[in-house]
C-alpha positions as CSV (number, residue, x, y, z in Angstrom):
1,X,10.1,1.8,6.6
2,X,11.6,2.8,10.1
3,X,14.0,5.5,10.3
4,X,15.3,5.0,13.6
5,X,18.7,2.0,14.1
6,X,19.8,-0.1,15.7
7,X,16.8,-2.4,14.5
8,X,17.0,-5.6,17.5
9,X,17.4,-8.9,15.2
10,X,15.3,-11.6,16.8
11,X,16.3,-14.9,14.8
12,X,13.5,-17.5,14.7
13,X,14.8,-20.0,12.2
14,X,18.5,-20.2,11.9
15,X,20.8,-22.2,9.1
16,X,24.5,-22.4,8.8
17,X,25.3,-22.1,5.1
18,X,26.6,-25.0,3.3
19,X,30.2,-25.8,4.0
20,X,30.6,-23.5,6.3
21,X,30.2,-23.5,10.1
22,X,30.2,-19.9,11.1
23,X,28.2,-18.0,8.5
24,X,24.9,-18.4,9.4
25,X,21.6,-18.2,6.9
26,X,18.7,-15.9,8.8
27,X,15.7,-18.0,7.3
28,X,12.7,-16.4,9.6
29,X,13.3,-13.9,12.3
30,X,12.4,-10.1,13.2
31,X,13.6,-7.0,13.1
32,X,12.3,-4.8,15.6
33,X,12.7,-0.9,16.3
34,X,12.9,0.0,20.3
35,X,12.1,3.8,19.9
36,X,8.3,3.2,17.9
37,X,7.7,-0.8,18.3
38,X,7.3,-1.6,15.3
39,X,8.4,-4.8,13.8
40,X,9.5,-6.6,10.2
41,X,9.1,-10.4,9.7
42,X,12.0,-11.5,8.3
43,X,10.5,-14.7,5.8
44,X,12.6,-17.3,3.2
45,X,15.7,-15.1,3.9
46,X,14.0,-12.1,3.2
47,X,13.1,-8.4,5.3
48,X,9.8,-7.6,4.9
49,X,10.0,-3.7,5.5
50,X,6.9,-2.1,3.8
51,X,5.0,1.2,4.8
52,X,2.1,0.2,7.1
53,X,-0.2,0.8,4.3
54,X,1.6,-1.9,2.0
55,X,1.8,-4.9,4.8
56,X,-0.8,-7.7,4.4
57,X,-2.4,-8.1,8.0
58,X,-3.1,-11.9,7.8
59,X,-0.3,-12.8,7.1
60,X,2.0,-11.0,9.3
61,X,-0.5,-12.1,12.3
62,X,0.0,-15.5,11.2
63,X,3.4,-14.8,11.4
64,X,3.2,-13.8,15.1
65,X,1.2,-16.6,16.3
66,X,3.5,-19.0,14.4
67,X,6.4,-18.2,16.4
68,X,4.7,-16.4,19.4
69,X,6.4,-18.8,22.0
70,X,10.3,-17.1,20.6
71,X,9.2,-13.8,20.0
72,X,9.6,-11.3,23.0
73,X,6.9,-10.4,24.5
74,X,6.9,-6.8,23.4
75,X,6.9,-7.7,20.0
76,X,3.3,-10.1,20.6
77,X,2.0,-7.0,23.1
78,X,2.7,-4.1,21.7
79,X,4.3,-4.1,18.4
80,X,3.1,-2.2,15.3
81,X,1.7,-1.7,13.2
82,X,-0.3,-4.6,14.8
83,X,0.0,-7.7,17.9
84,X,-1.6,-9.9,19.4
């Protein structure tokens, strides 16, 4: 978990909710902390903000290279606890 805020929300995949025009559903997107780099996939709605010890590897790199080309780069360069 990070303890330092504001976390930057980078929005990936982006809904409107039903019947409404302005309140928006964050489906995939990432939360990222400017002071240590580290970031938290945001997946089906959903923060993903484990310790480093508790986050699956694979998957979150999956994550990465899914969206790589809307992620900043110094999320794919340098974020932890890992990049590409």
């Amino acid at each position: 978990m990070d303890k330092y805020y504001p976390l930057e929300l980078f929005e990936l995949d982006v809904r409107f909710r039903e019947g409404s025009d302005k309140d928006t559903l964050i489906r995939e997107g990432i939360l990222f902390c400017g002071k240590c780099f580290r970031f938290f996939p945001i997946v089906d709605e959903i923060p993903i903000m484990l310790p480093d010890e508790l986050r699956e590897r694979q998957s979150e790199i999956e994550f990465l290279q899914k969206w790589r080309n809307q992620i900043p780069d110094k999320v794919i360069k340098h974020g932890n606890p890992w990049h590409l």
